[in-house]
C-alpha positions in Angstrom: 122.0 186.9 -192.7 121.5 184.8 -195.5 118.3 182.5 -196.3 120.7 179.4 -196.6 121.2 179.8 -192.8 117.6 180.2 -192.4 116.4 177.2 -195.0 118.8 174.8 -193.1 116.7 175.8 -189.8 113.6 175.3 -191.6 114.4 171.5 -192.1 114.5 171.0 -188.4 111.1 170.8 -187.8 110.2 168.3 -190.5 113.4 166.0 -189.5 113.6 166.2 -186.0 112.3 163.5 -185.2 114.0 161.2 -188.6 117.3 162.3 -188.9 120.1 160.4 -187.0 122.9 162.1 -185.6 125.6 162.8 -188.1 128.9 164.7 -187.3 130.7 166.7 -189.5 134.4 167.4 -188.9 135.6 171.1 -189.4 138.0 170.2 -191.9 135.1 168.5 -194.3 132.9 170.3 -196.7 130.0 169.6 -199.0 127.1 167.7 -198.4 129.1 164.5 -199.1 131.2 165.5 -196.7 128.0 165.1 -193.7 127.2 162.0 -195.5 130.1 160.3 -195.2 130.7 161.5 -191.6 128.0 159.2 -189.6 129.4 158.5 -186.2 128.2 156.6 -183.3 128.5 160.1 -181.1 125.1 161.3 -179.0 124.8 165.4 -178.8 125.2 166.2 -175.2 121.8 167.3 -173.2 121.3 170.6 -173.5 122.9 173.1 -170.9 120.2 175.5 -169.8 117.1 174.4 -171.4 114.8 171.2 -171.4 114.0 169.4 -175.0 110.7 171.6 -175.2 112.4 174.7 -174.7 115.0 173.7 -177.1 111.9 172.4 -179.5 110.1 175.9 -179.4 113.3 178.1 -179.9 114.4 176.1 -183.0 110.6 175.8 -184.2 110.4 180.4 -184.0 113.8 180.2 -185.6 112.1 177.4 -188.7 109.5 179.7 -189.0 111.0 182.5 -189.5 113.4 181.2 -192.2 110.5 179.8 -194.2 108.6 183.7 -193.6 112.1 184.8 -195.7 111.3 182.7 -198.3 108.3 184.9 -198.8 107.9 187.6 -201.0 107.8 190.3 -197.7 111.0 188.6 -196.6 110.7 188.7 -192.2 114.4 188.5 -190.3 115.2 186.5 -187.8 114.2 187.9 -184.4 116.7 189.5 -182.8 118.9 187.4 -180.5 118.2 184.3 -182.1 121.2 183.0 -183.9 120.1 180.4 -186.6 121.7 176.5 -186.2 122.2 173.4 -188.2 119.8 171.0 -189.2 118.5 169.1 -186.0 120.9 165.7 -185.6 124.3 167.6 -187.4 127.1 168.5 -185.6 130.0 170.1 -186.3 133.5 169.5 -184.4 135.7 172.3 -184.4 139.5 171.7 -183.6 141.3 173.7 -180.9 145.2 173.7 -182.2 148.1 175.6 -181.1 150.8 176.6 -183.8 153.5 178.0 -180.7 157.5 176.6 -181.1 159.1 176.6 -178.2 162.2 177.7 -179.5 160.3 181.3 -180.5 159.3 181.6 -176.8 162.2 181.0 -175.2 163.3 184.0 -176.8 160.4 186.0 -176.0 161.1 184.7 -172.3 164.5 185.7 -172.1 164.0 188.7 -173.0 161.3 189.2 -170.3 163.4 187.7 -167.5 166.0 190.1 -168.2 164.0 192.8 -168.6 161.7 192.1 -165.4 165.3 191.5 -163.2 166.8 194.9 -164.6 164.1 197.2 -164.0 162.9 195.3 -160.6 160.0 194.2 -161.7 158.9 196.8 -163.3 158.6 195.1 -166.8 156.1 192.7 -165.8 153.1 193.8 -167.2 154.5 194.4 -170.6 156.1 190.9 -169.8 152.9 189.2 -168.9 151.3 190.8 -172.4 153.8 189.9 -175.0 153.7 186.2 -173.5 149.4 186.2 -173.3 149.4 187.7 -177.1 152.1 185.4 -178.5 150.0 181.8 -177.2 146.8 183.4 -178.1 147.9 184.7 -181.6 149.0 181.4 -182.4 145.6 179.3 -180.9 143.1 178.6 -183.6 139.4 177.8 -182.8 137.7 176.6 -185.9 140.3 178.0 -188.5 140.2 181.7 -186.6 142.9 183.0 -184.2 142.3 184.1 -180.8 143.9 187.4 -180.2 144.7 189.9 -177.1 144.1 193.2 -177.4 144.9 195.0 -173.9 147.7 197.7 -173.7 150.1 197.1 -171.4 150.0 200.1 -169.6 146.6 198.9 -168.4 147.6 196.4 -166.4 149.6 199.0 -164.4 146.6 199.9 -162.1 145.9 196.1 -160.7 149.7 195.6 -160.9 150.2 198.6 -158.3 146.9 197.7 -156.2 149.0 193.6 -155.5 152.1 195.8 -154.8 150.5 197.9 -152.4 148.9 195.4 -150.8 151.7 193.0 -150.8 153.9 195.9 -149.3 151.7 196.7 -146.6 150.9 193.3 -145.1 155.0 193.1 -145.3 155.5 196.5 -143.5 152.8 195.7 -141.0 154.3 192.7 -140.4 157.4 193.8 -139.8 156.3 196.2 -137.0 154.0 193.9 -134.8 152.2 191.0 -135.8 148.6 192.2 -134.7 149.1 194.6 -137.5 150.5 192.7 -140.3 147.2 190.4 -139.3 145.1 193.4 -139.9 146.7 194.4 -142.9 146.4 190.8 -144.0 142.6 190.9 -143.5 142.5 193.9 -145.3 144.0 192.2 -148.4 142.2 189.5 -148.6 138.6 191.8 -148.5 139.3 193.4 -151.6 140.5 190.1 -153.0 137.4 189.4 -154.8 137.3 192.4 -156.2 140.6 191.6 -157.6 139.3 188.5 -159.0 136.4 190.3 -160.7 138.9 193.2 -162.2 141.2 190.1 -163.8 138.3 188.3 -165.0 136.2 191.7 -166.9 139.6 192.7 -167.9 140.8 190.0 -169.6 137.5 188.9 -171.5 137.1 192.1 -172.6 140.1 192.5 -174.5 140.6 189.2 -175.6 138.8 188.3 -179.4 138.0 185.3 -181.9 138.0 186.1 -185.5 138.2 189.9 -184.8 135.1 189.7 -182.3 135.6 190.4 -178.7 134.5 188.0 -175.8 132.8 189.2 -172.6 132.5 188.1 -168.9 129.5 189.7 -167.0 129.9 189.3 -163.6 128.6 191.3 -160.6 130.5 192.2 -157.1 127.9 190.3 -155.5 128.4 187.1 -157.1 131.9 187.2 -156.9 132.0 187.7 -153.0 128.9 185.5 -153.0 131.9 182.6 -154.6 134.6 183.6 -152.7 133.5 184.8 -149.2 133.5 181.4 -147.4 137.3 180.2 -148.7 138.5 183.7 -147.5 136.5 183.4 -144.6 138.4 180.3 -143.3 141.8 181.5 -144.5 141.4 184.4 -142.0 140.1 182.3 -139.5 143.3 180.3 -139.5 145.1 183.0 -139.5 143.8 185.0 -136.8 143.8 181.3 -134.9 147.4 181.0 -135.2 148.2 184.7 -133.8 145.9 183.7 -131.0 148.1 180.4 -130.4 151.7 182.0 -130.4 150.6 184.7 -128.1 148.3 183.1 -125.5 150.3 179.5 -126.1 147.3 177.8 -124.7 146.7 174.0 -126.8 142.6 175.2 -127.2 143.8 177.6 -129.7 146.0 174.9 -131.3 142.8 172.2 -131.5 140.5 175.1 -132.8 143.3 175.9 -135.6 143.2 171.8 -136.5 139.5 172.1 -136.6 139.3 175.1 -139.5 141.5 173.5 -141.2 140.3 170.3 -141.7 137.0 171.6 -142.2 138.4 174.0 -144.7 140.1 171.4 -146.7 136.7 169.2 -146.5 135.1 172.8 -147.9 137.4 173.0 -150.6 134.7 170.6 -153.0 132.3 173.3 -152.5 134.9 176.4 -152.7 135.9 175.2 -156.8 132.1 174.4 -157.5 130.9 177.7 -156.5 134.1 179.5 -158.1 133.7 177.8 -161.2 129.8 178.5 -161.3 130.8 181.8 -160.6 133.1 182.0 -163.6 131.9 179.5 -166.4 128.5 181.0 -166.3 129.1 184.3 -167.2 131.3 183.9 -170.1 129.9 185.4 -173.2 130.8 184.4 -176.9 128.4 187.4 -178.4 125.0 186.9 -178.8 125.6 183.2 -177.2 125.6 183.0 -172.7 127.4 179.5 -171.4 126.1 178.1 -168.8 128.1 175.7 -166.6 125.9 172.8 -165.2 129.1 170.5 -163.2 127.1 169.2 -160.1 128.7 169.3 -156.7 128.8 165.9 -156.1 131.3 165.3 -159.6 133.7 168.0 -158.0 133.8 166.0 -154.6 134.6 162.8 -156.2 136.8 164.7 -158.2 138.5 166.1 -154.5 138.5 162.9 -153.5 140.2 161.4 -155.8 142.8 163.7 -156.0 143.0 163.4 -152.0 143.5 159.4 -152.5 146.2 159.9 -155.4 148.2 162.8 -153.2 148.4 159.8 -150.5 149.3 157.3 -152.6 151.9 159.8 -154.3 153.3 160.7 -150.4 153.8 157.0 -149.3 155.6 156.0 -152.4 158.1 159.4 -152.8 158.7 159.2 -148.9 159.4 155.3 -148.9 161.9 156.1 -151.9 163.1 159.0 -150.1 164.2 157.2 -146.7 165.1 154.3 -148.8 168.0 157.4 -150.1 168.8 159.1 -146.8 169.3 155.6 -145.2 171.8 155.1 -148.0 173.3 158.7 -147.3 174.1 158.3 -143.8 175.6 154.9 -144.5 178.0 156.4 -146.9 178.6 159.6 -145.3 178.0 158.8 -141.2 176.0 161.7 -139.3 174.8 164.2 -141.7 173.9 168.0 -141.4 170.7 169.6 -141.1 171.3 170.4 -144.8 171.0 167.1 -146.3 168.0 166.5 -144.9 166.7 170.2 -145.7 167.0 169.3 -149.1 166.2 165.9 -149.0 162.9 167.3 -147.9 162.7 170.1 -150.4 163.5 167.3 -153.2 159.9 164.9 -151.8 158.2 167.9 -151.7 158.9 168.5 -155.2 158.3 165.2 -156.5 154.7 165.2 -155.1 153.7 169.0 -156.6 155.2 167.7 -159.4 153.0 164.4 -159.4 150.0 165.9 -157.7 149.5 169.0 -159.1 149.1 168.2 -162.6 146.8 165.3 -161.5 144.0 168.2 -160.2 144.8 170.3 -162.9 143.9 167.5 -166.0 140.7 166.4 -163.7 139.5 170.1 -162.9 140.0 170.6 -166.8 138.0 167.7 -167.9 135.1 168.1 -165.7 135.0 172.1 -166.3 134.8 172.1 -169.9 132.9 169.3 -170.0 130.1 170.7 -168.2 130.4 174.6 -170.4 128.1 175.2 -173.0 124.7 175.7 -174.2 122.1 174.7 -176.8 124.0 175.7 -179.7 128.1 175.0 -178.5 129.5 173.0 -176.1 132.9 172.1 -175.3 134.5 168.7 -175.1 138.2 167.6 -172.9 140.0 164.9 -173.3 143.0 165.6 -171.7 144.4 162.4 -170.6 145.0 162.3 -166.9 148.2 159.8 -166.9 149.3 161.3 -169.5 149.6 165.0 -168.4 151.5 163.3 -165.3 153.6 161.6 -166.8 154.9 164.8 -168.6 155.2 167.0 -165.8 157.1 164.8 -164.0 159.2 164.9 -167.2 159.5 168.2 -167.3 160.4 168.6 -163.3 163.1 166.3 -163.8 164.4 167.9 -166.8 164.1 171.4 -165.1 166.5 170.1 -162.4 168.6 169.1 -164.6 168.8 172.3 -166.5 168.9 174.6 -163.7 165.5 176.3 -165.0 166.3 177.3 -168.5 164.5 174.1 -170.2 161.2 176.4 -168.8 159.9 177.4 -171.8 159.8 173.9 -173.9 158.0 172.9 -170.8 155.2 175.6 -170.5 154.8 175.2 -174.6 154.5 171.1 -174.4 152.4 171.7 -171.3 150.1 174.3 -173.1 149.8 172.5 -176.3 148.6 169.2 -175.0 145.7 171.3 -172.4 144.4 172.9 -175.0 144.5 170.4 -178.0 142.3 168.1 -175.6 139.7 170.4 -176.5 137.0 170.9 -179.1 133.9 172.7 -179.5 130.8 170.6 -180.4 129.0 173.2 -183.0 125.1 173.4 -183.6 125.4 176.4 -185.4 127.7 177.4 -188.4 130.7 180.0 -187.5 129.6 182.2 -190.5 126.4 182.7 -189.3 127.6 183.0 -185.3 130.0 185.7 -186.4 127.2 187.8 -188.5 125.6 188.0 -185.4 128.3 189.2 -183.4 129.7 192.5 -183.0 133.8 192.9 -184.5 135.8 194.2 -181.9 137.2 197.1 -184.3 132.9 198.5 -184.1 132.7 197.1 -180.2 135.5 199.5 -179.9 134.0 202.7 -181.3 130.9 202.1 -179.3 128.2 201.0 -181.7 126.0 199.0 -179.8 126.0 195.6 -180.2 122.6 192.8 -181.2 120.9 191.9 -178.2 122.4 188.9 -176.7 120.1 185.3 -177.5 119.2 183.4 -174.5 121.7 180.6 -174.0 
């Protein structure tokens, strides 16, 4: 580590409380640059720590940077990464380089290749698209990269199979045992969850150094026990109901279900807790610090904008079958099959992508810690508006216009973000292990306290 690094630290203690906030933009350099870079922006409170806490820590670091100064030089304790001077701020961009037109290639090939060998070529089909988004993402001037063989997805790839199989086989021969089956499946569901999660973290890098996710068993059926809970409530409801055909088993079915969907708030809180808090960006925890009640007003408005959504397509869409049967007389089953299929459609199409643009704002918006944080602005009408744009123009195609749609849909989620910086990327990446060492098993620094 360099004493530059340290120096900077040093000042915060003298101008912590004089300094305004100042923001410097990745692509700026130079003291002049900071200068020139005053903003009316306020650093977000601190995830994970109180201003005394966050005081204290910067104060060890200061004085240890001014201890190099002296002739005995003393390092920085180990765990701590260094930041910027107290009131600076760097934004660093989030931009994806992809072309649709190179995907669409990489797509047909993998649709081709997944049909002929039966699905077979999925994994490998899954990689090559993962590795050619994420080696064309840049965080900060440095490219994201994956690094997993495809052969190792073959494990969790044959676990779904098998599972899928069996609940289909069981099915098939009575339906108390397909429901069995089905429970079954969705035990070792979080465990699947977790497996995806540590799999994917792990071999995933920034600027040649590998991320982490640290989760535990526990936690993971601690997050998803009480969705999966309900799910198999409602199912083993509905077995009850067809066999007994008694209306109590209908009402108690109506019953989990609404209170399931009223759970759901509570489900994404505790999933996203779960998730967000346990990513690691090497020596640096985030901490995710979204309260409950933001994610049911978040629900809630998503519930008001799916009715308003329903009334309108369905108005439009008897407004059309009315015109149908007046052209064509009495209709078949058919038309109004896919009459239905079309509404249905047009409210995924409109609904959908209204959770998503929420759910993404209010997540990243609440990730961080005392030295990064993440910032969404992913326009909510906006993100709509374009996958209604793309649904239409899917029709239209018959499926093949896929790809520009998953690259215009990809490049506008993750362009809405930036990473609010309190600590310079040179000296974050001294402290943290390259994947090529992480690799060979040298052990990396001890982690700093988020």
């Amino acid at each position: 580590m360099n004493n530059s690094a340290a120096r900077s630290s040093a000042r915060t203690v003298r101008l912590a409380d004089l300094e305004p906030l100042h923001v410097v933009f990745a692509s700026q350099t130079g003291p002049s640059a900071a200068r020139n870079a005053h903003v009316s922006l306020v650093w977000p409170p601190p995830i994970g720590s109180d201003s005394a806490e966050d005081l204290m820590s910067e104060m060890r670091v200061a004085y240890m940077g001014a201890m190099a100064c002296a002739p005995k030089a003393a390092a920085v304790p180990p765990g701590e990464v260094p930041r910027l001077p107290r009131g600076t701020v760097v934004k660093l961009p989030v931009v994806l380089n992809a072309r649709a037109s190179d995907y669409a290639r990489i797509w047909i090939v993998n649709l081709l290749l997944t049909v002929l060998t039966l699905g077979l070529y999925l994994p490998w089909a899954r990689v090559k698209s993962q590795r050619y988004f994420l080696r064309r993402t840049l965080v900060a001037g440095h490219v994201l990269d994956y690094h997993a063989p495809p052969a190792s997805h073959l494990p969790r790839y044959g676990l779904v199979c098998a599972l899928v199989l069996g609940v289909v086989g069981a099915c098939l021969g009575s339906p108390l045992a397909g429901l069995l089956a089905f429970s079954m499946a969705l035990a070792v569901t979080p465990l699947a969850v977790h497996t995806s999660l540590t799999h994917r973290m792990a071999h995933t890098s920034w600027a040649g150094r590998r991320l982490s996710f640290r989760g535990q068993f526990a936690a993971v059926y601690g997050a998803l026990l009480v969705p999966l809970m309900g799910v198999l409530a409602a199912a083993w409801l509905t077995l009850a109901g067809a066999t007994f055909h008694h209306p109590l088993w209908w009402v108690a079915l109506g019953f989990v279900i609404a209170l399931w969907l009223l759970g759901v708030p509570l489900f994404l809180w505790a999933y996203f807790h779960f998730r967000q808090g346990r990513l690691e960006l090497g020596p640096l925890r985030l901490l995710w610090q979204a309260s409950l009640v933001a994610m049911v007003m978040l629900w809630a408005r998503t519930a008001a904008w799916s009715v308003l959504v329903c009334g309108l397509v369905m108005g439009l869409g008897a407004v059309c079958l009315g015109a149908l049967l007046w052209w064509r007389g009495p209709t078949h089953g058919a038309w109004l099959l896919g009459m239905l299929a079309l509404v249905s459609a047009a409210v995924l199409a409109a609904v959908v992508p209204y959770l998503q643009a929420r759910l993404q704002n209010l997540v990243w918006n609440n990730t961080g810690n005392r030295a990064l944080r993440f910032r969404s602005h992913l326009s909510v009408h906006g993100y709509v508006l374009l996958q209604v744009r793309h649904a239409l123009l899917l029709v239209l195609t018959l499926g093949f216009y896929w790809p520009w749609a998953v690259v215009a849909s990809r490049r506008m989620r993750t362009e809405a973000l930036t990473v609010w910086a309190r600590v310079d990327t040179e000296v974050l990446k001294s402290h943290w292990t390259p994947f090529a060492k992480a690799q060979t098993g040298e052990a990396p620094k001890r982690r700093a306290s988020a």
